[in-house]
C-alpha positions as CSV (number, residue, x, y, z in Angstrom):
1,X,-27.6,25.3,1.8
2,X,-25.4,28.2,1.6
3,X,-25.5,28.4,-1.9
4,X,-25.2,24.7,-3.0
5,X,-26.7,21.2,-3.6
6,X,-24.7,18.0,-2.5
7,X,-25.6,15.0,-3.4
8,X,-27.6,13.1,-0.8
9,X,-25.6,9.5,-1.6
10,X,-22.2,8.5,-2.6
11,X,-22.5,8.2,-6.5
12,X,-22.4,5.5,-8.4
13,X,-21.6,5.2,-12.2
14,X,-22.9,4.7,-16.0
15,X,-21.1,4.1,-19.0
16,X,-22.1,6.7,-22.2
17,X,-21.7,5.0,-25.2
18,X,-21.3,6.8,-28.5
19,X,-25.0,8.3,-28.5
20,X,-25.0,9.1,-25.3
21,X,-27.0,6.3,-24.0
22,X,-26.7,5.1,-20.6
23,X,-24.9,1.3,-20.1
24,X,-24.4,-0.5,-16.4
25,X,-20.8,-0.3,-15.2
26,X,-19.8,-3.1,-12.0
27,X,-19.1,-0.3,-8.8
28,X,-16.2,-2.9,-8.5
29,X,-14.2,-2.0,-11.5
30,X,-11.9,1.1,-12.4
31,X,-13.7,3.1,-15.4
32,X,-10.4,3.4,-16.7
33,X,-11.0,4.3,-20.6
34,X,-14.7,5.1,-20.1
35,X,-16.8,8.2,-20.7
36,X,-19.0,7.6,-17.6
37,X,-22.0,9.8,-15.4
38,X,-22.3,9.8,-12.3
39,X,-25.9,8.6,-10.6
40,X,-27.4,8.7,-6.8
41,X,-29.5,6.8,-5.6
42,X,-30.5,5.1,-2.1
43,X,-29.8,1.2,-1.8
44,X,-27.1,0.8,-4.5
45,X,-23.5,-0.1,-4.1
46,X,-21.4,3.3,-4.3
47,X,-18.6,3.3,-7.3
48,X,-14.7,3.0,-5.4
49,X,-11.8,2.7,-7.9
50,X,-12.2,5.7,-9.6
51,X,-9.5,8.7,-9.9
52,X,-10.3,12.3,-8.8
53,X,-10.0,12.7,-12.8
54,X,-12.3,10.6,-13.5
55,X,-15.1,11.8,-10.9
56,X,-14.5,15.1,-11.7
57,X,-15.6,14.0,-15.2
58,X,-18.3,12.2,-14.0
59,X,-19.8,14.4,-12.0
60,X,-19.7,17.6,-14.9
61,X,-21.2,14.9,-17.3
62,X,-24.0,14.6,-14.9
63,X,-24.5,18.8,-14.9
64,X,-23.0,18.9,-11.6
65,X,-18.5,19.0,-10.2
66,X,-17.1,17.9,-7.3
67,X,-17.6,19.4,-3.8
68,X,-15.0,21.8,-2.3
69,X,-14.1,21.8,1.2
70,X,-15.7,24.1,2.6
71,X,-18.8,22.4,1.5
72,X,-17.9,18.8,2.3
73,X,-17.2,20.4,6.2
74,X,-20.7,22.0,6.2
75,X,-22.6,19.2,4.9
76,X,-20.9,16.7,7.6
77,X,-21.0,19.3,10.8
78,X,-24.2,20.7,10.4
79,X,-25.5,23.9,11.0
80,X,-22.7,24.3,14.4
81,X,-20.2,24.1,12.4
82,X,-18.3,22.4,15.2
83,X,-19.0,18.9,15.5
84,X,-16.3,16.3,13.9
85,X,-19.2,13.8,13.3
86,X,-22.5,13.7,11.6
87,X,-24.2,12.5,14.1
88,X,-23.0,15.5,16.4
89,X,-20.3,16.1,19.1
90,X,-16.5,15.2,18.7
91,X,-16.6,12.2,20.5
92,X,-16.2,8.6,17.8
93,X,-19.0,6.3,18.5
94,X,-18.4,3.4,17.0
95,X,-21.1,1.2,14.6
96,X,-22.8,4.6,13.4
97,X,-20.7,5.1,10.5
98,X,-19.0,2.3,8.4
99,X,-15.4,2.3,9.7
100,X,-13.3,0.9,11.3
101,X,-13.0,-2.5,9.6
102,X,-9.5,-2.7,8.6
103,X,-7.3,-3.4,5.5
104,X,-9.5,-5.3,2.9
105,X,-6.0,-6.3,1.0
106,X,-5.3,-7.9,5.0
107,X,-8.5,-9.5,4.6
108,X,-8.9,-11.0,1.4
109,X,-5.1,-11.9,0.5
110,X,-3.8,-12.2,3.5
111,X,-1.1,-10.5,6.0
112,X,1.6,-10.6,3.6
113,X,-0.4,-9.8,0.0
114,X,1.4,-6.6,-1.6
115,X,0.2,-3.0,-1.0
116,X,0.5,-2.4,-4.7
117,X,-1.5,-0.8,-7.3
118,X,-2.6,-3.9,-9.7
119,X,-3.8,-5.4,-6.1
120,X,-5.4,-2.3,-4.4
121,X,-7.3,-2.2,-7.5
122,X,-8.8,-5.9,-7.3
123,X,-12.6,-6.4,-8.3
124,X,-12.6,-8.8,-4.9
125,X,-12.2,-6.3,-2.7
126,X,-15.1,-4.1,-2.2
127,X,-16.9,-7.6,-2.5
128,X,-15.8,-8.3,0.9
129,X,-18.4,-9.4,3.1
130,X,-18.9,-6.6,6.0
131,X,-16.8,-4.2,4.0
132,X,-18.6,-1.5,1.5
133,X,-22.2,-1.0,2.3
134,X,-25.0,-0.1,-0.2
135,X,-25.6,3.7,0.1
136,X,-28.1,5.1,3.1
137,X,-26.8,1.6,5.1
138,X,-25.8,2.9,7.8
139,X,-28.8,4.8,9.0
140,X,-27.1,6.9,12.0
141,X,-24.1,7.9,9.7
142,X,-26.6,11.0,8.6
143,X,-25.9,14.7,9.1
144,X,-28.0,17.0,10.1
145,X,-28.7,18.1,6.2
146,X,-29.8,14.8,5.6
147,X,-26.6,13.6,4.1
148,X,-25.2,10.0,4.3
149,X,-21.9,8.2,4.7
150,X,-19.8,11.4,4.7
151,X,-17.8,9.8,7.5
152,X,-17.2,6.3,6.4
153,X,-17.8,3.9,3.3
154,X,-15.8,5.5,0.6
155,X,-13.2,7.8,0.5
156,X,-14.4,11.2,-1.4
157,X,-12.6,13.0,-3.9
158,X,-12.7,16.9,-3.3
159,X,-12.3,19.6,-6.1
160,X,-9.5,20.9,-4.7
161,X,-5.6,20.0,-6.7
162,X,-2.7,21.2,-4.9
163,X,0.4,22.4,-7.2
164,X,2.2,19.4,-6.9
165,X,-1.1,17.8,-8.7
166,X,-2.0,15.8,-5.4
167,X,-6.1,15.8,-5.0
168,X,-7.6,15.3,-1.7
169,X,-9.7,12.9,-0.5
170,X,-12.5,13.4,2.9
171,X,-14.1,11.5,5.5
172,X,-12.5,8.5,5.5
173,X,-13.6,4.8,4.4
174,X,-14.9,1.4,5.8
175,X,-10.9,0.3,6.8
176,X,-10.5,3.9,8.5
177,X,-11.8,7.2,9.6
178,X,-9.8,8.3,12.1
179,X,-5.7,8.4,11.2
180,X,-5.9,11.8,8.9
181,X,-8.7,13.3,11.4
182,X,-11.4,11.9,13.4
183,X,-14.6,12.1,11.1
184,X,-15.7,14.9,9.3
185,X,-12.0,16.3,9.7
186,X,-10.6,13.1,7.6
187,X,-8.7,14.3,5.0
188,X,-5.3,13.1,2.9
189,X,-3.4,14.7,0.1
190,X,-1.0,11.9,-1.0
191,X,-2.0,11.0,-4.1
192,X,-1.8,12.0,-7.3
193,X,-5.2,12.9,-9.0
194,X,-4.8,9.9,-11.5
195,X,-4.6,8.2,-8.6
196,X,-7.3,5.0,-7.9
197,X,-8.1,1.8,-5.6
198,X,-11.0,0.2,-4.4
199,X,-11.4,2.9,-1.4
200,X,-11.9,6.4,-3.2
201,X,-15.8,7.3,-4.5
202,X,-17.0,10.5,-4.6
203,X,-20.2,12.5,-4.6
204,X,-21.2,15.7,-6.4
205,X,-22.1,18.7,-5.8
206,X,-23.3,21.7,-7.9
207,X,-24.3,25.4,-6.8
208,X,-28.0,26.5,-6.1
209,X,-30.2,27.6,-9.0
């Protein structure tokens, strides 16, 4: 559509190893250190803890990049161009899209557990029961392309780095999809690109052969 492909799924991962050869990697582990390719498919657990670095990486070592903004807004609004939802209109309807759940930190560790990086980063997190959902879950959270979880699920790493080297991240994730922009209009630019915890995934895009 308009000159591109997006990826139907939020990715998951593979490892390379020296020859190239494809090795499982946990979606609830950073891939800190690893050369690894980025994968779609339906039914799988989606990859969080991962830098806009390292999907960036991912994604080119899969013949594909990350998608801009432009193309992230199209693919979640549809054709009109004007809703803030994929399933149409710019009203929140809650259950369609995985959001709204809260802190998973809160959850898991408690009201006091520390908002810090070691802990944001903890296997346990996206293991949450309710939490992350398998990719193409959440059946109504499809836009008009036929695109899933834009709003929701995983925060999405865009191809876009400011000059102060802050990414930005789209669409929200399971704990939130509303305080940076209601939906489709989710997006945040306070991190650094190296940045990583257990809500930012991506997906990839590439342009139209």
């Amino acid at each position: 559509m308009d000159g591109y492909c997006i990826d139907r799924y939020e990715a998951y991962v593979v490892e390379l190893d020296a020859a190239g050869g494809e090795l499982p990697h946990s979606p609830y582990t950073p891939v800190d250190g690893l050369k690894v390719r980025a994968k779609v498919a339906e039914g799988v657990v989606p990859q969080g803890y991962i830098s806009q670095v390292q999907a960036r990486s991912a994604c080119q070592n899969a013949g594909k990049r990350l998608c801009t903004a432009s193309e992230f807004s199209l693919a979640c609004r549809g054709p009109s161009r004007s809703a803030s939802y994929p399933y149409g209109g710019s009203r929140r309807q809650r259950g369609k899209c995985n959001e709204g759940k809260g802190s998973a930190v809160t959850a898991v560790f408690g009201p006091s557990a520390p908002f810090d990086r070691q802990l944001m980063n903890d296997a346990r997190l996206n293991q949450w029961s309710g939490g992350l959902a398998k990719t193409g879950a959440y059946s109504a959270s499809v836009s008009p392309y036929g695109v899933f979880d834009l709003v929701g699920n995983l925060h999405e790493w865009g191809a876009e780095v400011a000059a102060n080297g802050h990414g930005s991240f789209r669409g929200g994730f399971y704990g939130d999809a509303e305080i940076n922009g209601p939906g489709c209009n989710y997006v945040t630019t306070a991190h650094a690109a190296v940045y990583h915890d257990y809500s930012t995934g991506f997906r990839c895009c590439r342009d139209a052969e």
